[in-house]
C-alpha positions as CSV (number, residue, x, y, z in Angstrom):
1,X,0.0,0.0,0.0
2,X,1.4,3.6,-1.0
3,X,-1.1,5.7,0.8
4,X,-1.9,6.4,4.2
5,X,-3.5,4.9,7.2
6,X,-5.9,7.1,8.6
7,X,-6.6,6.8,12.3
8,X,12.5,7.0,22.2
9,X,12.1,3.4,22.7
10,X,13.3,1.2,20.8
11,X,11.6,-2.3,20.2
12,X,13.5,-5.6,21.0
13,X,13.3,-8.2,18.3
14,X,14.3,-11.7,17.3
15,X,16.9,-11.8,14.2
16,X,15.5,-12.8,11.0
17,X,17.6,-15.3,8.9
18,X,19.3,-12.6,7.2
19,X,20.2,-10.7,9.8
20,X,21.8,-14.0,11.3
21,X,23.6,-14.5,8.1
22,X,25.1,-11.2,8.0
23,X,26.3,-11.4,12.0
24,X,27.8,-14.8,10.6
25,X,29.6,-13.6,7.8
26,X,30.8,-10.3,9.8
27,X,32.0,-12.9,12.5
28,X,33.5,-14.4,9.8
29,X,35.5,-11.9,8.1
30,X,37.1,-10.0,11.6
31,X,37.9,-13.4,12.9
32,X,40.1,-14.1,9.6
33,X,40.9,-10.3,9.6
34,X,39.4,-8.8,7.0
35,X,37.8,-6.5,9.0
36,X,38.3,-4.3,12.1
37,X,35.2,-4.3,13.8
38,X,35.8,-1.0,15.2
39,X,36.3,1.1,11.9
40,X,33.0,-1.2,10.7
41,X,31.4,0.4,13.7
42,X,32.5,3.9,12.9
43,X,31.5,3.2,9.6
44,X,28.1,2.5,10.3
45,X,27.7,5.3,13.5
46,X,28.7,7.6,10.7
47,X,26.1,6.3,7.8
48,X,23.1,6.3,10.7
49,X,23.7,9.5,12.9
50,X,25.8,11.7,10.5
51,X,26.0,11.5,6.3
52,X,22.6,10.3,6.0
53,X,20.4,12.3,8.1
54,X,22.6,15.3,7.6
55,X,22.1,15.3,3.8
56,X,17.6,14.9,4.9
57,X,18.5,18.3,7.4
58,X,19.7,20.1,4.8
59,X,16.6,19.5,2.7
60,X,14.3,20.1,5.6
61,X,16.1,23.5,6.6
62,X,15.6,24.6,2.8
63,X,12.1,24.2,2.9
64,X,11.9,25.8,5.8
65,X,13.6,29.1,4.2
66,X,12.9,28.8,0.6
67,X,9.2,29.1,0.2
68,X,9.6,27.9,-3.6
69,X,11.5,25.3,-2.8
70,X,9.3,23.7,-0.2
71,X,6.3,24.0,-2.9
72,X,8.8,21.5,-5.7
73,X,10.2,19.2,-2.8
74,X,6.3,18.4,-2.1
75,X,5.5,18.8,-5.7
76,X,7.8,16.0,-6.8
77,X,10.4,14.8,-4.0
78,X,12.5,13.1,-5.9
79,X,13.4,15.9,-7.9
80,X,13.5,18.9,-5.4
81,X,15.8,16.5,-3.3
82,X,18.4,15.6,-6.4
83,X,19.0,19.7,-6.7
84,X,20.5,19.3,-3.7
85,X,23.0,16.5,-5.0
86,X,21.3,13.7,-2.9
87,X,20.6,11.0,-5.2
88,X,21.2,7.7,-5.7
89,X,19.9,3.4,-4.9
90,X,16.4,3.7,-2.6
91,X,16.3,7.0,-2.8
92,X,15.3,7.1,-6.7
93,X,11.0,7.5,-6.0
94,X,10.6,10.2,-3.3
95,X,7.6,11.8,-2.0
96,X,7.9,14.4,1.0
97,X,5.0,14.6,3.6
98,X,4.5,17.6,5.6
99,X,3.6,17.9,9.2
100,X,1.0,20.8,10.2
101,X,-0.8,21.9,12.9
102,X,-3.4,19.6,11.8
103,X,-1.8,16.8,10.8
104,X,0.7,14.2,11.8
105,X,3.0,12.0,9.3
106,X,4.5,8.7,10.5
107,X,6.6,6.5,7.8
108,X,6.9,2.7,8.2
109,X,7.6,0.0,6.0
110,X,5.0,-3.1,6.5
111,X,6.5,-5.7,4.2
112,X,10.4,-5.0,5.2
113,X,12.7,-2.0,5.5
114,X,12.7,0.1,2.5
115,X,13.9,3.2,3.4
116,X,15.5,6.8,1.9
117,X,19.5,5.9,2.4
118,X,20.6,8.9,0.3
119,X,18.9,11.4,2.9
120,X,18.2,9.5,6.1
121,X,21.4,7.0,6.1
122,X,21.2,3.5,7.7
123,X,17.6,2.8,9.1
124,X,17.6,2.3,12.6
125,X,17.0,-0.8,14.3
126,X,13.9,0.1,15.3
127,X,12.6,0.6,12.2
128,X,13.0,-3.1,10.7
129,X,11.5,-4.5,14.1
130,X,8.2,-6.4,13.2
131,X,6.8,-4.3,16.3
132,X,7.2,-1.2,14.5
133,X,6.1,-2.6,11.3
134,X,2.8,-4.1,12.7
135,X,2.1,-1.5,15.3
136,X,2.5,1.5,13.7
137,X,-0.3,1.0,11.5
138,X,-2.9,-0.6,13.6
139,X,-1.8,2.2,17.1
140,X,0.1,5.1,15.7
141,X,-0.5,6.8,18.6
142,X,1.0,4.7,20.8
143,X,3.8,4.1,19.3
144,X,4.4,7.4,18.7
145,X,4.3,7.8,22.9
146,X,6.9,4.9,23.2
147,X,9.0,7.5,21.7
148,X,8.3,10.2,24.0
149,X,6.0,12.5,21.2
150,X,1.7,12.8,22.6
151,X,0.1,14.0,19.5
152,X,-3.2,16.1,20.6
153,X,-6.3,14.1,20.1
154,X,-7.6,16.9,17.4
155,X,-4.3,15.9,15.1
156,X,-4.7,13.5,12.1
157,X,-2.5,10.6,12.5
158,X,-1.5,9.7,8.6
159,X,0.8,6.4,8.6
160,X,3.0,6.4,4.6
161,X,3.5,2.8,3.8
162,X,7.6,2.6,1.7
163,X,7.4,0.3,-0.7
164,X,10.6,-0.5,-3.6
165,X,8.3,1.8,-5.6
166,X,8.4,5.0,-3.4
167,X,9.4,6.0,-0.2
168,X,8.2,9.2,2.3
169,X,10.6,12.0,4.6
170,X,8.6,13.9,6.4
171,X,8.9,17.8,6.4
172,X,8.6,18.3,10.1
173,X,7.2,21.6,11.3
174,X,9.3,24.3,11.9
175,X,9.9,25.0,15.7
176,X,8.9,28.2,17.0
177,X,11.4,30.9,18.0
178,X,13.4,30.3,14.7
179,X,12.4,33.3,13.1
180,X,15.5,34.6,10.7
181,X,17.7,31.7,11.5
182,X,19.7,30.6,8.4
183,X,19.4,27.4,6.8
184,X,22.5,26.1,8.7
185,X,21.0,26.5,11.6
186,X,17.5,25.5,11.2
187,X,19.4,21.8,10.3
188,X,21.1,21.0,13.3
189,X,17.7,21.4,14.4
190,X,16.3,18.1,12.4
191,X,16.6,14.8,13.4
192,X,16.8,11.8,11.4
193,X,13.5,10.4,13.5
194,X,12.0,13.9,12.8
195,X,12.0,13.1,9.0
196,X,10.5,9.7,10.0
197,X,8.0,10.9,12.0
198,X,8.6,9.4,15.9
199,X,10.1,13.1,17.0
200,X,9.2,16.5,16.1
201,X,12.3,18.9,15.3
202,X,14.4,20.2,18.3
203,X,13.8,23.0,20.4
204,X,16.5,25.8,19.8
């Protein structure tokens, strides 16, 4: 399904069999050292908290100061995101979701884990746990309280389904208190679960 579902804890999960491969094969390859584990960690710390989500900021802090520019990025994503250089594998069909006073975006993936890599990085954990998969369709609003974020009863919960067709950011709102701040600044406001929907953007 590509539309939505009308109606910061992480969830614990079992590994699937691929998961268990790759944990074999990375076993595997630092005990015959081929790999130090600890640059492979720094590796992937930097792909989740850093490259990815940075490059998802910078969009978010553009529509935030460039009126025009928020009107293509939710005109056509995929587009308004490549002008900022961020293209590339699962991040090729793009559609951008905006968060209002009215309305609340959540993005999940039902069927497995597809995900924006060029903008948001490495998905979290979280995100490929069957719990958040299941439950974010069927109790949005509970999950979203697991992470920490009450959405008022007279907001519209809309859950975006990614498929290998398309996948959703979410244009968070714009915190108040941020009047005149430059685009630089507005980013290291947004957070990679900001863009996916279990945060709002950060206070200044």
């Amino acid at each position: 399904m590509t539309g939505p579902h009308d109606s910061n804890g992480r969830h614990d999960h079992e590994p699937d069999a691929l998961e268990l491969r790759v944990q074999a094969l990375e076993s595997l390859l630092v005990e015959r050292g081929y790999v130090d584990p600890g640059a492979m960690d720094r590796l992937i710390e930097t792909y989740e908290h850093e490259v990815g989500p940075h490059n998802g900021a910078q969009v978010v802090a553009r529509a935030w100061t460039d009126p025009d520019y928020r009107e293509r990025l939710l005109t056509d994503g995929s587009a308004a995101i490549a002008e900022l250089g961020f293209t590339g594998r699962q991040g090729e069909h793009m559609t951008v979701v905006e968060n209002t006073t009215e309305v609340h975006n959540l993005v999940v993936c039902t069927l497995c884990s597809c995900y924006p890599w060029p903008v948001l990085g490495l998905p979290p954990v979280w995100y490929k746990a069957p719990p958040y998969r299941a439950r974010a369709v069927i109790e949005p609003r509970a999950v979203l309280a697991e992470f920490g974020l009450e959405v008022g009863e007279d907001v519209e919960v809309r859950v975006w389904d990614s498929t290998a067709e398309i996948r959703y950011l979410v244009l968070p709102e714009r915190p108040a208190g941020t009047d005149g701040w430059g685009a630089d600044a507005l980013a290291r406001l947004v957070t990679r679960d900001a863009m996916i929907g279990t945060a709002r953007a950060a206070a200044p």
